[in-house]
DRENTIMAR-837434 format. One record per residue: residue number from 1; x, y, z of N, C-alpha, C in turn. Coordinates in steps of 0.02 Angstrom, whole numbers. Layout:
N
- mimi,n.u,n.v,n.w,ca.u,ca.v,ca.w,c.u,c.v,c.w
- NUM,X,Y,Z,X,Y,Z,X,Y,Z .
...
***
This chain:
116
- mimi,n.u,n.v,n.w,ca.u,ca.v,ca.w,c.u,c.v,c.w
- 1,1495,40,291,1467,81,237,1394,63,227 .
- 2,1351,121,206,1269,84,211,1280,138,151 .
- 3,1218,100,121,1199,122,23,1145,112,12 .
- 4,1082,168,19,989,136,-3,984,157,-55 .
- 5,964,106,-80,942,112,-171,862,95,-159 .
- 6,824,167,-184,759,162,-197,758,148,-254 .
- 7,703,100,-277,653,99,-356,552,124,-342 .
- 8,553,86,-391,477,93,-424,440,154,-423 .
- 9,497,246,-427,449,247,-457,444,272,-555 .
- 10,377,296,-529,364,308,-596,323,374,-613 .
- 11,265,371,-672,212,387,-699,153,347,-709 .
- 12,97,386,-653,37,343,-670,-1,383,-645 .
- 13,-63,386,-691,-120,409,-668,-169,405,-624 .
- 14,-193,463,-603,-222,481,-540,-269,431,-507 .
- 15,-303,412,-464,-311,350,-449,-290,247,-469 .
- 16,-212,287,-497,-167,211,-502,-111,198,-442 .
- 17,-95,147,-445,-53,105,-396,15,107,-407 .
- 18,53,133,-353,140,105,-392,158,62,-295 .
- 19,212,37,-303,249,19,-235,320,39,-248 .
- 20,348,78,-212,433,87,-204,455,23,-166 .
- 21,540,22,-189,566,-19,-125,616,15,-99 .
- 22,638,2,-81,739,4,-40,743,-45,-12 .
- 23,812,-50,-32,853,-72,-30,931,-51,38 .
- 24,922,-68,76,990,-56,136,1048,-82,114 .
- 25,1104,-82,86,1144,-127,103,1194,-112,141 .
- 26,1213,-147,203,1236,-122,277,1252,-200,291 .
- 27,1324,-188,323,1334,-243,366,1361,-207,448 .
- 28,1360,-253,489,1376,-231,537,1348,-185,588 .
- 29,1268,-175,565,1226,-151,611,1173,-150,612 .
- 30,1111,-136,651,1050,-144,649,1005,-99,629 .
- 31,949,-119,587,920,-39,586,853,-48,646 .
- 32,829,26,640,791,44,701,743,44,664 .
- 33,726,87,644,664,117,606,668,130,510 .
- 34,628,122,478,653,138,404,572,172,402 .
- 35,590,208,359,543,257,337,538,250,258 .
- 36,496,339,240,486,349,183,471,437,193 .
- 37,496,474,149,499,547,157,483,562,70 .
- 38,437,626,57,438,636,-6,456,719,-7 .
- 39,468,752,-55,471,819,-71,445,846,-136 .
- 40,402,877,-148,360,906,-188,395,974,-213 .
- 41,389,986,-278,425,1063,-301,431,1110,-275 .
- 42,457,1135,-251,478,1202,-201,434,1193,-124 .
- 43,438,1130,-124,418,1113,-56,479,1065,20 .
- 44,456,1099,65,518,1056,115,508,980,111 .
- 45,548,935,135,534,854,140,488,858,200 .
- 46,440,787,172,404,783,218,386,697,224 .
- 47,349,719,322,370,631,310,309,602,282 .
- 48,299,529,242,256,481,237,244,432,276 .
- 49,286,392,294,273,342,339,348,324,373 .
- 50,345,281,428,389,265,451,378,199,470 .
- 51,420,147,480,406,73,526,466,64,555 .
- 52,437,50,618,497,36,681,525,-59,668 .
- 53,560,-71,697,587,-131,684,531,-191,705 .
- 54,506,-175,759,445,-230,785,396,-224,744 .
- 55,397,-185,719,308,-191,624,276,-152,651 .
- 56,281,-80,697,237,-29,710,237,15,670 .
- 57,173,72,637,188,86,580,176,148,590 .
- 58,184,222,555,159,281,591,138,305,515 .
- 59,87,353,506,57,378,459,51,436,432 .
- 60,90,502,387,58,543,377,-28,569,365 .
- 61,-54,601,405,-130,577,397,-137,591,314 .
- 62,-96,642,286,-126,663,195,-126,581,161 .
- 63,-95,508,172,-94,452,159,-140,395,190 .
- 64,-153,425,258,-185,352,278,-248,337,261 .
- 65,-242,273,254,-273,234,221,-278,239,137 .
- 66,-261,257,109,-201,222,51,-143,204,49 .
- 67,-100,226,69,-14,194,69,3,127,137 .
- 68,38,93,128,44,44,179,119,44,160 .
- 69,144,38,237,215,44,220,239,-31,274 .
- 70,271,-87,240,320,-142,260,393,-133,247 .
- 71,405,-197,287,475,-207,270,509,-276,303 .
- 72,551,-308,248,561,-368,276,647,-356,281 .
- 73,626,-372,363,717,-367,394,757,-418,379 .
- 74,735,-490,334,783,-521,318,830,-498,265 .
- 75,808,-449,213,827,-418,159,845,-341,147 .
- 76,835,-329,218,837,-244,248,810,-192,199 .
- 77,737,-226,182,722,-189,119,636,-166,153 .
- 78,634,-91,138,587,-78,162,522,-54,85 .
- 79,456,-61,95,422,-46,45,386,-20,58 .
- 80,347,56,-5,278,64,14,239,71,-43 .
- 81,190,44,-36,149,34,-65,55,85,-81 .
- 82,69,117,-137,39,187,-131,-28,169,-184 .
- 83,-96,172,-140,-157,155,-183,-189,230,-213 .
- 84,-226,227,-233,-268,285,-251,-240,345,-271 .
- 85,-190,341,-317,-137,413,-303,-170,474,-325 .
- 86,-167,520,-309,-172,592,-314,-114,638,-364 .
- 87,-126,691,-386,-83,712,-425,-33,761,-346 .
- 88,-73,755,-293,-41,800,-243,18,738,-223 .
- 89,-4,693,-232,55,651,-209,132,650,-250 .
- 90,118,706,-319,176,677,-352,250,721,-314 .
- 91,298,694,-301,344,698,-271,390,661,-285 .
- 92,469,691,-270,527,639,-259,526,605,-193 .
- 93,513,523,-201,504,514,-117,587,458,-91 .
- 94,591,478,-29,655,483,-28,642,410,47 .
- 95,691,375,55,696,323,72,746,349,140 .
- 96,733,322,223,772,343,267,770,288,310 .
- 97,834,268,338,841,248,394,872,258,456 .
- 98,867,250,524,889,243,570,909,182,611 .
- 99,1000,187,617,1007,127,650,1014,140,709 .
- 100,990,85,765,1008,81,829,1067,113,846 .
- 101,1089,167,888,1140,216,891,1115,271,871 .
- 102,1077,275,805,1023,338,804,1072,377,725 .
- 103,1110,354,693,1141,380,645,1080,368,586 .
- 104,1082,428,531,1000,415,499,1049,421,429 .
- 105,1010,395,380,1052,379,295,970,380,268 .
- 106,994,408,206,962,436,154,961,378,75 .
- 107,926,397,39,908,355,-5,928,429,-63 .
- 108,940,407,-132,946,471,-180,883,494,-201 .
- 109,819,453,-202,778,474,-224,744,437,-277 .
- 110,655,455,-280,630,413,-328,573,442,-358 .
- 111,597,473,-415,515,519,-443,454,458,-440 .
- 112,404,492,-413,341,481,-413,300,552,-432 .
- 113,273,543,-528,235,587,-556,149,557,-541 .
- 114,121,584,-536,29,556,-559,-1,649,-577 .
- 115,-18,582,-635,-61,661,-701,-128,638,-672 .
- 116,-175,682,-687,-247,703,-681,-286,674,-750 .
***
């Protein structure tokens, strides 16, 4: 059974800071890659970042260089960490992984508002 519990987010104004986490909890297999996906009001999901298991990191360009996305595999908890926010950034951002085998799990979700 695997279960991602996203936090942090919130409400904060437009050039403020928040960091999400997740949370994996999984026994019995490895993950591959953990990500981060957000969806905006009547908009499709889209991706933010992703990190492969070796610490390679991939970037939506609308983020890079503000968001940095880690994750420490002792705790199968992946984070990102979002500088300079934009009100375009506000979204439900949604937490994903892939384990080795290629089966992908979802997170419920984590409002992230930023007012102007």
């Amino acid at each position: 059974q695997v279960q991602l519990v996203e936090s942090g987010g919130d409400l904060v104004q437009a050039g403020g800071s928040l960091r999400l986490s997740c949370l994996a909890s999984i026994t019995g297999f490895s993950i591959n890659v953990m990500g981060w996906y957000r969806q905006a009001p009547g908009k499709q999901r889209k991706l933010v970042a992703t990190i492969g298991s070796g610490g390679v990191a991939n970037y939506a360009d609308s983020v890079k260089g503000r968001f940095t996305i880690s994750r420490d595999n002792a705790k199968n908890t992946v984070y990102l960490q979002m500088n300079s926010l934009e009100p375009e950034d506000t979204a439900v951002y949604y937490c994903n992984i892939e384990l080795f085998g290629g089966r992908l799990y979802w997170g419920q979700g984590t409002l992230v508002t930023v007012s102007s």
